[in-house]
Residue, then its C-alpha position, 0 to 999 in steps of 0.5 A: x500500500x502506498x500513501x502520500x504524506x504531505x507532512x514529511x520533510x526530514x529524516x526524522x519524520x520518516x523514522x517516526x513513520x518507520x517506528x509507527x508501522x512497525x509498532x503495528x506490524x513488526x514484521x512490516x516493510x517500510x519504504x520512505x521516498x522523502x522528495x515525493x513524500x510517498x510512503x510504501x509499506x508491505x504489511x499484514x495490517x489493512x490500510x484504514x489501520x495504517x493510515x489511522x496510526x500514521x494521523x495519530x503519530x502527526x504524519x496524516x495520508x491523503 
């Protein structure tokens, strides 16, 4: 799944990103495209509970 994160503009914004799913998943794959600001990730949690941990971690998808 893939999300655009309007909010991310540094290395520390997608380490919070990054521990955020894995909390979720810790088997999870994170892929961080800083200048797109689009996020990847390969997990076993559906999207809606990604995007939701994402928003309550400051980093909201649209």
């Amino acid at each position: 799944m893939e999300f655009n994160v309007p909010d991310m503009s540094c290395g520390h914004c997608a380490g919070v990103i990054t521990q955020t799913v894995k909390q979720l998943d810790a088997g999870a794959t994170v892929h961080i495209d800083l200048p797109a600001k689009k996020v990847t990730v390969e997990t076993t949690q559906d999207p809606q509970t990604v995007a939701a941990a994402l928003t309550s971690a400051g980093y909201p998808p649209n």
